[in-house]
N, C-alpha and C positions, 0 to 999 in steps of 0.2 A: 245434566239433568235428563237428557233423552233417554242418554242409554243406561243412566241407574234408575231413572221411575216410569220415563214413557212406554221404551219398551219390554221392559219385564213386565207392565199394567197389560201392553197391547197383544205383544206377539204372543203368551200362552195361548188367550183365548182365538186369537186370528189360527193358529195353528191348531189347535183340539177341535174349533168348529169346521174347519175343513174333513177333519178325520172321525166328527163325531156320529156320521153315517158307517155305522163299523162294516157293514156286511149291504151288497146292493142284491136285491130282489127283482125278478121279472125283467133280465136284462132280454133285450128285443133280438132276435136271429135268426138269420137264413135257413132253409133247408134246403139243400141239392142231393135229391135222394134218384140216384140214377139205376139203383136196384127195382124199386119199386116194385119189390115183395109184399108178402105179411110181416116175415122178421123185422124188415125195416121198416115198414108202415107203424108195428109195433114198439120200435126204437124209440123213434120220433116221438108216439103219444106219451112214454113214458118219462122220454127227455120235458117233454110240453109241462107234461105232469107236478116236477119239480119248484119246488119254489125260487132255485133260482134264475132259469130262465126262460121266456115262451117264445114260440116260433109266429114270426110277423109275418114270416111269408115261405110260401112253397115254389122252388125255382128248377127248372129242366133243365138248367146245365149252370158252368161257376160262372160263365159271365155274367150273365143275371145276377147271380150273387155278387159278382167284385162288385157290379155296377151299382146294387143298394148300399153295400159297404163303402164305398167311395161317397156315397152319396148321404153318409151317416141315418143314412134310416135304421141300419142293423149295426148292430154291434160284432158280428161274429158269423160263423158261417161253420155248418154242420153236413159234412161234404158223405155221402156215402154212395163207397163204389158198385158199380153193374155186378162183381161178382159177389157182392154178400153174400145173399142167400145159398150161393149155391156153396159158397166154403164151410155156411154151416151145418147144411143135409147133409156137405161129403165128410164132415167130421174136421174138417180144415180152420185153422185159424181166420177168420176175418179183420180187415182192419175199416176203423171209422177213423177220418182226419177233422181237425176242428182246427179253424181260422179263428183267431183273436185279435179284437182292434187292440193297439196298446195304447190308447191314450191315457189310459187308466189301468192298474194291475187288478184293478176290482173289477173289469170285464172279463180278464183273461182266469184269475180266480174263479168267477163262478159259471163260466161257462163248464172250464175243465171238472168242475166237481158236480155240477150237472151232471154230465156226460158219463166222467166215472163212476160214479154213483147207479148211472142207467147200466152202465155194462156189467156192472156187479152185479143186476138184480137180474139180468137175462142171465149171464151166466147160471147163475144159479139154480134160475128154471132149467136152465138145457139139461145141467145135471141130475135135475131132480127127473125130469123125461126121460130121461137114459140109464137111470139105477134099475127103473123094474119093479120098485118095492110092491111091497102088498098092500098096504095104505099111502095113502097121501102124506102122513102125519112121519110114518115110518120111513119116507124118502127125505122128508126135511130135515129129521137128526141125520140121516146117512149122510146127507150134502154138507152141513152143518154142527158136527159131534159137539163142537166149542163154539159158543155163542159169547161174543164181545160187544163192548160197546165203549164208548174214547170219550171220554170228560174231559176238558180241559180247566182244574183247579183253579189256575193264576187268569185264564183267560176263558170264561163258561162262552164265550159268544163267538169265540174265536173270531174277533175284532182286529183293526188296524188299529184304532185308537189304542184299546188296551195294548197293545205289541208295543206302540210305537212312541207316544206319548209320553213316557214317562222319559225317555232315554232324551228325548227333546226339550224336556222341560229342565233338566239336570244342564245339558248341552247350554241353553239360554244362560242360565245363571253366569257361567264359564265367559260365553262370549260377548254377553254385554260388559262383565271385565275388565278383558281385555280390549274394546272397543274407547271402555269408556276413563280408564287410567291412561290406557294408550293418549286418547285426544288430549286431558286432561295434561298430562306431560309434556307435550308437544306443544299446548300451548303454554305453558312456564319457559319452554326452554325460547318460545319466541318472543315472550313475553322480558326475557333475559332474568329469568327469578334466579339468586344466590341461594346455596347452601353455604351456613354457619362455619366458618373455618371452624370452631374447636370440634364441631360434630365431624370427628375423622373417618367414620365410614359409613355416614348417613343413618345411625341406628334410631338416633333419638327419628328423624326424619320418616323411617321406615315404620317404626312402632305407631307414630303418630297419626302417619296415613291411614295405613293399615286399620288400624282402628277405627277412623273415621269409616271407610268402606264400610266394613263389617256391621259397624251401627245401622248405618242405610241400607243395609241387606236382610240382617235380620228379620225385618217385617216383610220384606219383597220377598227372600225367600219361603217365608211363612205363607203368603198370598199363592205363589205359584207350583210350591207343593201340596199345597192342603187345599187352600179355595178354590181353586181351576180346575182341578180333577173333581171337586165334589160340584162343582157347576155343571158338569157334563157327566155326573153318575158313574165315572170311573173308577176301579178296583182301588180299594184306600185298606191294605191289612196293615198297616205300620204302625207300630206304637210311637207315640209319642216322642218318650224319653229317650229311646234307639233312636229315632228318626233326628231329632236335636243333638245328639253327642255325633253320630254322623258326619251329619252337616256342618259342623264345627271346624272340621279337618278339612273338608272340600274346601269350604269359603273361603277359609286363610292359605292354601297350598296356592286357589286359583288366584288371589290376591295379588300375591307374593308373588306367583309367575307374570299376573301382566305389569308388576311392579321392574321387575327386569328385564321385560322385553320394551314397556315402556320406554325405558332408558336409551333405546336406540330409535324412539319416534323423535327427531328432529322437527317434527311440523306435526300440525293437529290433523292435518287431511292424509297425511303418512298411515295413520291407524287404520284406516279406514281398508287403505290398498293391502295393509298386512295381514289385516286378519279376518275380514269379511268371509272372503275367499275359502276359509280353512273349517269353517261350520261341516261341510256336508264331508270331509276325510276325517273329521274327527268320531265323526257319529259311525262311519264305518268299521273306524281304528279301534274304536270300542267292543268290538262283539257283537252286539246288538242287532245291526242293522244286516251288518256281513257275515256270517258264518265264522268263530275264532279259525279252527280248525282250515281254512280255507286262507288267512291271512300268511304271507312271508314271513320265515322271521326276520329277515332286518324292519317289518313295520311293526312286529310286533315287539320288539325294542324300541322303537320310536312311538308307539302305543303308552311305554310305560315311562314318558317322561312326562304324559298330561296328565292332571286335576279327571277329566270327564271320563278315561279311560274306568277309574277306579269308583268314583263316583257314580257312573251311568248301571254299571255291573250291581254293584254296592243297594245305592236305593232301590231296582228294580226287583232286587231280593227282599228286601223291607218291604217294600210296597205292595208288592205283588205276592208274594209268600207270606207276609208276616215274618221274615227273619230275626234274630237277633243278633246282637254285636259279635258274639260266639260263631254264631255260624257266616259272616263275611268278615271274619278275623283279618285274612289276607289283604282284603283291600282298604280295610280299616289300617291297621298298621300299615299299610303303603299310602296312603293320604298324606300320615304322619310326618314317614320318613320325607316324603314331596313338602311337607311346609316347612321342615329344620332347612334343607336342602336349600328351597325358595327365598328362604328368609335372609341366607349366608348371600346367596346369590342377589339378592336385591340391596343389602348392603353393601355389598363391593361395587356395584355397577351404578348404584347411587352417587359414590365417592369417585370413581373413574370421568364419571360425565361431569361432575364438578368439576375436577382438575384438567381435563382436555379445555374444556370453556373457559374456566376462570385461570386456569394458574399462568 
């Protein structure tokens, strides 16, 4: 009962309200401006400027800085060397260095986009000083012939939550699961429960469970994709009907999967050590979190024997695009083929645990 209603009730929301700060403002940081020009004077008020973060203090050299950052009063440290100025009068590259506390990737985010943001807009002065044009107006198309600008459709706030959330929310389903068949099994097998000798490869046994799961998921899953994200105003383009045939596939693949790995929990506190553990390489093994492109292939063969891999991919295209079933075809028929597969496999491994024990 914990891990089919407590925590699929608990963990969404404990988890979206940590993230439901998507973007942090006005982070606090140093200044070691050891040029102490106009350029750099200039830097600074423009970095100030930003909404993402203001300067708490002005510092004459980085021990002062390490010693506020050690001392969490700043979050970060905005280091600029003696020869600024003078690399930019000679036409020279300059460089600014920026210290990030990591306790948080949300300081280290918006310091660097602070900063980059600042150096993009001086550059852009320097080049408009240095064209010559004849008006003001006429230097600014020179600098800038192609004028952009970066929408983010599936994420307008460029948030953590929307990023991340939704791969987590999919992830829970998965591993409350296998958490909670796992115990669940573990304690039959210490409980010394028989299967039915004529049930010869545990199907009636399989279909049975199975089904039970799936009743009690139904509405948890309904809660935690639909009510959680709209409790925190998060991106919802998914229809309905896509979103229900979906999920269909998930639930019975991940089922089925912790229905045979079950099979090897000998004790109720066994699940616990097997699978806890494997939350935070699943969510990586997904794409999501880590870059696909960047993953090995032998993980990404070991990527594609999980439920969340196809899953996490899948709804974040529903959800966040409005996909349909048409356009994540791939990991729709891969669900699939993972519930025939799971189903075979829970059957045999249901019948094997019988007969080690009982025959």
């Amino acid at each position: 009962m914990v891990f089919f209603v407590l925590v699929p009730l608990g963990y969404p929301l404990l988890y979206t309200y940590i993230y439901s700060q998507e973007v942090v403002r006005e982070i606090e940081v140093a200044a070691c401006d050891l040029s102490n020009s106009k350029e750099s004077r200039k830097f600074l008020r423009m970095a100030d400027a930003t909404p993402e973060i203001t300067i708490q203090s002005y510092c004459t050299d980085m021990l002062s800085a390490r010693t506020l950052m050690q001392q969490d009063k700043v979050k970060g440290i905005i280091y600029i060397p003696e020869e600024f100025s003078n690399n930019l009068n000679n036409s020279e590259q300059a460089h600014i260095s920026i210290y990030c506390s990591m306790a948080s990737l949300f300081y280290y985010k918006s310091i660097l986009v602070a900063c980059t943001e600042t150096s993009l807009a001086m550059n852009k002065n320097i080049l408009i000083s240095k064209l010559g044009a004849s008006t003001e107006r006429q230097a600014e198309v020179e600098s800038s012939p192609l004028l952009s600008e970066a929408i983010g459709i599936a994420n307008p706030s460029a948030g953590f939550a929307n990023f991340v959330i939704p791969a987590i929310l999919i992830l829970i389903l998965q591993q409350t699961l296998l958490l909670g068949v796992g115990m669940r099994m573990g304690s039959e097998h210490e409980q010394g429960y028989q299967l039915h000798k004529k049930n010869i490869y545990g199907i009636a046994q399989v279909v049975g469970r199975s089904t039970a799961y799936l009743t009690i998921y139904i509405p948890v899953t309904a809660y935690v994709l639909c009510v959680v994200p709209a409790l925190f105003d998060l991106s919802q383009l998914s229809n309905a009907l896509t979103l229900v045939m979906f999920m269909l596939p998930y639930l019975l693949a991940c089922i089925f999967m912790a229905m045979t790995l079950g099979c090897f929990v000998w004790e109720r506190e066994t699940a616990m050590l097997l699978f806890v553990f494997t939350s935070v390489p699943f969510l990586f093994l997904s794409g999501i979190s880590w870059p696909e492109s960047a993953v090995p292939v032998f993980w990404k063969a070991v990527s594609c024997i999980l439920p969340s891999t196809f899953g996490i991919n899948g709804f974040v295209s529903i959800n966040e695009t409005g996909a349909s079933l048409n356009d994540i075809s791939f990991e729709y028929h891969a669900l699939w083929i993972q519930c025939c597969i799971y189903f075979v496999t829970a059957c045999v491994t249901t019948n094997i645990r019988y007969r080690r024990k009982y025959s």
